[in-house]
Structures are given as C-alpha cells and as structure tokens.
TITI-556701 format. One line per 3 residues: number of its first residue (from 1); their letters; for each residue x negated, y, z negated of N, C-alpha, C, O. Coordinates in steps of 0.001 Angstrom, whole numbers. Layout:
BEGIN
NUM> A> X,Y,Z,X,Y,Z,X,Y,Z,X,Y,Z  ... $
! end
This chain:
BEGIN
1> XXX> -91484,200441,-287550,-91577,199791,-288873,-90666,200541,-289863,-90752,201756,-290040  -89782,199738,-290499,-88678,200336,-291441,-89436,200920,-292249,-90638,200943,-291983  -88849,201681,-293703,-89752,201831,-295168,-89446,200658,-295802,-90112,200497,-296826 $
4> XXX> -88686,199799,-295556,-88547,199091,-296583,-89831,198095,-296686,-90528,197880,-297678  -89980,197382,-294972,-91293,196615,-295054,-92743,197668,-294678,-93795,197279,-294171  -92482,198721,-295000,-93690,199839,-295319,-94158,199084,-297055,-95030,198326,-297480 $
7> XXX> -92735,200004,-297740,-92700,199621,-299479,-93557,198614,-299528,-94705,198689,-299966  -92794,197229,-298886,-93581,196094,-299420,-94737,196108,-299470,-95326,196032,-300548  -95431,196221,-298175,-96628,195501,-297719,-97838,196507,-298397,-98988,196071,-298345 $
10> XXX> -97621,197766,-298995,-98131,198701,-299876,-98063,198329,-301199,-99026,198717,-301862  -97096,197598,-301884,-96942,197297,-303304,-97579,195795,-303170,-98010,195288,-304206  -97663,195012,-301871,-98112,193690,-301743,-99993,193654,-302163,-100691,192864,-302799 $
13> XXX> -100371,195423,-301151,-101589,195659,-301033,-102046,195664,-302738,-102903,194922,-303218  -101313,196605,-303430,-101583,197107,-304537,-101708,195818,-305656,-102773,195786,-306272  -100965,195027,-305888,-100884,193682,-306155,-102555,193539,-306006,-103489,194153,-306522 $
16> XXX> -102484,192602,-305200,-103808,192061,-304229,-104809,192446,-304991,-105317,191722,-305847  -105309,194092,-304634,-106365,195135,-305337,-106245,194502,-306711,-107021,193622,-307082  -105358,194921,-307378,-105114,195066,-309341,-105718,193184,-309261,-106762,192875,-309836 $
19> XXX> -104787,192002,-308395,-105371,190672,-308902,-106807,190787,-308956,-107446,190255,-309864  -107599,191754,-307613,-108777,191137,-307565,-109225,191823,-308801,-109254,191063,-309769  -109658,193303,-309093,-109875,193738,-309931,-109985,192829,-311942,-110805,192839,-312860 $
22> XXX> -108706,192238,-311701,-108757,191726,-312754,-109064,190858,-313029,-109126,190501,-314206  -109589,189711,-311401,-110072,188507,-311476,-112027,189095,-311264,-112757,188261,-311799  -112631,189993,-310780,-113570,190385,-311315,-113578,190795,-312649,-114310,189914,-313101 $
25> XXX> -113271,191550,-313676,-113208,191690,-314930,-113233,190291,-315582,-114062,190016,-316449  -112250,189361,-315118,-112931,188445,-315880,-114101,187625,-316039,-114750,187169,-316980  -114148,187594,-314386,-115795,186387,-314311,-116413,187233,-315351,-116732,186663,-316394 $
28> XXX> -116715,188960,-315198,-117769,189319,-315652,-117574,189179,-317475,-118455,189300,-318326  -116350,188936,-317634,-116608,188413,-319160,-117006,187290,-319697,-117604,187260,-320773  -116679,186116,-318918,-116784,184836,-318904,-118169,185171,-318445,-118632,185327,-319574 $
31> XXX> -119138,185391,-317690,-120335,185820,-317754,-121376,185801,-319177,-122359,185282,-319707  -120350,186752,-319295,-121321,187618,-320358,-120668,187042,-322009,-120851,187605,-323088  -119974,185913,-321779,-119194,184902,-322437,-120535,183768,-323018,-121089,183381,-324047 $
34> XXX> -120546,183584,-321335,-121666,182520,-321529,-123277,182865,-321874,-124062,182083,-322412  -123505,183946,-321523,-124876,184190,-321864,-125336,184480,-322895,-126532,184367,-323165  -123978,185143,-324076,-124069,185191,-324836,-123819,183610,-326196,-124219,183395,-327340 $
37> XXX> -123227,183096,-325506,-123478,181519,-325951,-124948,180647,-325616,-125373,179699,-326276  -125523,181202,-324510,-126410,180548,-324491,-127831,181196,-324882,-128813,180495,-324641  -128062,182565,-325509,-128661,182848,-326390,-128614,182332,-328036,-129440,181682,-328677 $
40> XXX> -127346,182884,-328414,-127073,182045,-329657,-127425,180564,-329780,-127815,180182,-330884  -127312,179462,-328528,-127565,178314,-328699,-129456,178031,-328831,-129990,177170,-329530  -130185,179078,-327903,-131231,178566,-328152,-132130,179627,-328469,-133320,179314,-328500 $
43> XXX> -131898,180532,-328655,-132717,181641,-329636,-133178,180814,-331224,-132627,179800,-331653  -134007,181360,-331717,-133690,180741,-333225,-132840,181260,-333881,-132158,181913,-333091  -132452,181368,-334894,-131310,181585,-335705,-131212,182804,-336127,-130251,183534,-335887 $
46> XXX> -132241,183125,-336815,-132906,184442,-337775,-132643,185206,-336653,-131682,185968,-336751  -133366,185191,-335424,-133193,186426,-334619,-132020,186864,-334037,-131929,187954,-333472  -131103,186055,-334147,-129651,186150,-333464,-129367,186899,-334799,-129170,188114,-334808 $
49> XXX> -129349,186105,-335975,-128661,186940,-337127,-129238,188589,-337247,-128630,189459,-337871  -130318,188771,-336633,-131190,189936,-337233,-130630,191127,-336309,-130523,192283,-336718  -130274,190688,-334961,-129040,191505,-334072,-128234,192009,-334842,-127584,191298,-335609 $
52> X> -128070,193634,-334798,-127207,194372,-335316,-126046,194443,-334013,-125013,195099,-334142 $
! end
C-alpha cells in the first residue's frame, strides 16, 4: 500500500468521524430544540416566564 492511498483513506476516516460527530451534535440540539418548544407550548405561561 503506497502513502498516498494510506493519506487518503486516513483523512477519508477522519472526515467520516468529524461528519458523524457533527451530525450527532446536531440531532442533540434539534432535540433539545424541540423539547424546549414543547414545554413553552404547553406549560402555562407564568411558569415558563418565571424560568431564570
């Protein structure tokens, strides 16, 4: 195996890792996106506002 298709398939790996990484980071915002929308929607009002 050359370095060159070493390089790649290591910077391909690294890729890969960082997409998934950043495609977990998001669900978990979009998560916590929504839950926090769906408190605000059905909490009463006062108590959402009373959240510091």
């Amino acid at each position: 195996m050359n370095p060159k298709n070493c390089w790649i398939l290591g910077s391909l790996g690294l890729t890969l890792s960082l997409a998934g990484h950043v495609f977990c980071y998001m669900s978990m915002r979009m998560k916590f996106q929504i839950e926090v929308y769906l408190v605000a929607r059905w909490c009463p009002k006062e108590q959402v506002l009373n959240h510091p």
